[in-house]
C-alpha positions in Angstrom: 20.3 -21.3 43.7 16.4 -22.2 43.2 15.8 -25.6 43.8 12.9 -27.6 43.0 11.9 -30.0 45.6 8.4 -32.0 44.2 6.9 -30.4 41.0 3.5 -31.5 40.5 1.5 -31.6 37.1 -2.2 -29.9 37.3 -3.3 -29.4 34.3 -1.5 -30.7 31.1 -3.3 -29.4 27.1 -2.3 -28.5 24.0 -1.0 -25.3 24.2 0.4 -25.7 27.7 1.0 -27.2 31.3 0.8 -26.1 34.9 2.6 -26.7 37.5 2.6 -26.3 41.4 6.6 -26.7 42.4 8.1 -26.9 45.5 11.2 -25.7 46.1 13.9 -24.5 48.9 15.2 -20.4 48.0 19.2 -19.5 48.8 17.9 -18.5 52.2 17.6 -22.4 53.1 13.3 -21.5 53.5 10.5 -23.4 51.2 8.0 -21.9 49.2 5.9 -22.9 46.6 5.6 -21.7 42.8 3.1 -21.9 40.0 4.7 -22.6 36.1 3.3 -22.5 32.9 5.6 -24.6 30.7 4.8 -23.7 27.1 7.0 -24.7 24.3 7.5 -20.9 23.4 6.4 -18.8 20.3 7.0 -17.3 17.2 6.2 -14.0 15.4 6.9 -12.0 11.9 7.3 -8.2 11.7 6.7 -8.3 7.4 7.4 -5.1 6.3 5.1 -4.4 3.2 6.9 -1.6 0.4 9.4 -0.5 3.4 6.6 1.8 5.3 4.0 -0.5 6.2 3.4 -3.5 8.6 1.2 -6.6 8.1 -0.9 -7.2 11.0 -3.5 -9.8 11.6 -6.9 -8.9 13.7 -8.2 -12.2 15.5 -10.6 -12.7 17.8 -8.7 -13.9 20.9 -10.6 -15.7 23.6 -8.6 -14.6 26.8 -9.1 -11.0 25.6 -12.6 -11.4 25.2 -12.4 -9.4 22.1 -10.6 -8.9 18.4 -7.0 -8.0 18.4 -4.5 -6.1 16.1 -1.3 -7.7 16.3 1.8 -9.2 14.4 1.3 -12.7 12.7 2.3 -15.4 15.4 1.9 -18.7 16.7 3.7 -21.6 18.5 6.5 -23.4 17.4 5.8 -27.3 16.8 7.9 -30.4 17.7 10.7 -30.3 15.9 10.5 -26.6 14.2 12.8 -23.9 14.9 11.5 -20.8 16.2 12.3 -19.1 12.4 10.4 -21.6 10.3 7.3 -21.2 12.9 7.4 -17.5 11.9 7.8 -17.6 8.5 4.9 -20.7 8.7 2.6 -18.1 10.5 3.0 -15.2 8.1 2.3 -17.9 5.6 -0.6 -19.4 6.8 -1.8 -16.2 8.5 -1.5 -13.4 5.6 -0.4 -15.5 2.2 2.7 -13.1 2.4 6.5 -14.9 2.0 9.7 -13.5 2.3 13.4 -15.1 1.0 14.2 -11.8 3.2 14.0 -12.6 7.0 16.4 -12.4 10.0 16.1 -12.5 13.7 14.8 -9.3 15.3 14.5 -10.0 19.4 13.7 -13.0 21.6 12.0 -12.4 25.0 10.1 -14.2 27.7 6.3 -13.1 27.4 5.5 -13.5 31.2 8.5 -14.3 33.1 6.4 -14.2 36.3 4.9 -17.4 36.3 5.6 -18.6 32.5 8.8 -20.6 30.4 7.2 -19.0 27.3 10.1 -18.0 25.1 9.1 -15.6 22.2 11.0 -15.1 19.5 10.4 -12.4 16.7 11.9 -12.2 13.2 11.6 -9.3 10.4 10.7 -10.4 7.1 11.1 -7.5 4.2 10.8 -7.5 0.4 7.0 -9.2 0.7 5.7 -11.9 -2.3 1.8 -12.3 -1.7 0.1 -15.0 -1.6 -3.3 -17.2 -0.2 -3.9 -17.7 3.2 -4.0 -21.1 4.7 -6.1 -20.9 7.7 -6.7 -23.7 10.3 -10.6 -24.7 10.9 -12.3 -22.5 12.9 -9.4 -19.7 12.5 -11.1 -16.3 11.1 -8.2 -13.8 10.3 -8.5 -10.6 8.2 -4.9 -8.9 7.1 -4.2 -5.3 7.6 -1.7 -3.3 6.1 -1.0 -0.3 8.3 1.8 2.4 8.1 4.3 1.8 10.5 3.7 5.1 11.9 0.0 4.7 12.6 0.8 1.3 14.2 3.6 3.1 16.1 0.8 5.8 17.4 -2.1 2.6 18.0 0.7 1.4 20.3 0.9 4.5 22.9 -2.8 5.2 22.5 -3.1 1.5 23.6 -5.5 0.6 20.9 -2.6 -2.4 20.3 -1.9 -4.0 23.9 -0.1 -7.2 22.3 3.0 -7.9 24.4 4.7 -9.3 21.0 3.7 -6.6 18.4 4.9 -3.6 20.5 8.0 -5.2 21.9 8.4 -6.3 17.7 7.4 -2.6 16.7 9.2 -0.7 18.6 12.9 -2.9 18.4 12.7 -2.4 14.7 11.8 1.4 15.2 14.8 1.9 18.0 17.1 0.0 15.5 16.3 2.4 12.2 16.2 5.3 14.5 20.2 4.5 15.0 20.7 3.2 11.9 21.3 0.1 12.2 21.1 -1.8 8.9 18.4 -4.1 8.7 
């Protein structure tokens, strides 16, 4: 096993920490790690009228440009990873749902990252108002599911968390799983 000898806080925000650790591999030789430790993530996969998906394009910083992707955000102290989802598509799109269940959970960067990611399918859609946080500029897109599918291998959608989301609901209809 991995053990951490010394684990040294650099940088400590918001959103996240980073870490240089230590530690001594199985071998018995020492080497030195970076981690991110981020409380981890949450997503919704709303199905609008059973053939279309609510997506959310966002300027995001670190891509240096405006991104399609699923409704998402962090979870906060003291919220599980389903209420941060269903918070999101609130917030995000107006949409609710009485009609949501776990899809998949996955690390977004194993790598070098804790990040959990967790992301839930909401069906049978009630619209509502957004609720945006200052600053955030979000416009809602409804898109068939089979034009997100094709925006996803034509890599006009690169988010880690809307094709891993899009394409584990798509494997799970294709064998009939009920959902």
């Amino acid at each position: 096993m991995h053990k951490v000898i010394e684990s040294k806080s650099m940088f400590k925000g918001r959103v996240f920490e980073a870490k240089v650790e230590d530690i001594i591999l199985p071998t018995g030789e020492k080497a030195q790690r970076e981690v991110v430790v981020h409380r981890g993530g949450a997503s919704m996969l709303a199905i609008y009228q059973k053939d279309s998906i609510v997506l959310v394009r966002q300027y995001r910083h670190a891509a240096g440009r405006y991104v399609l992707e699923v409704p998402a955000g962090i979870i906060e102290p003291g919220e599980t990873p389903q209420d941060c989802a269903i918070r999101e598509l609130r917030e995000e799109t107006g949409y609710t749902s009485t009609d949501v269940r776990k899809l998949i959970t996955m690390y977004k960067s194993v790598g070098y990252s804790t990040e959990k990611h967790s992301i839930y399918l909401a069906q049978n859609l009630t619209p509502g108002v957004q609720n945006l946080d200052p600053g955030e500029e979000v416009e809602v897109i409804l898109m068939p599911i089979e034009e997100v599918k094709r925006k996803i291998f034509s890599g006009e959608i690169e988010d880690a968390k809307t094709v891993t989301g899009v394409l584990a609901y798509r494997e799970l209809m294709h064998k009939g799983i009920a959902i």
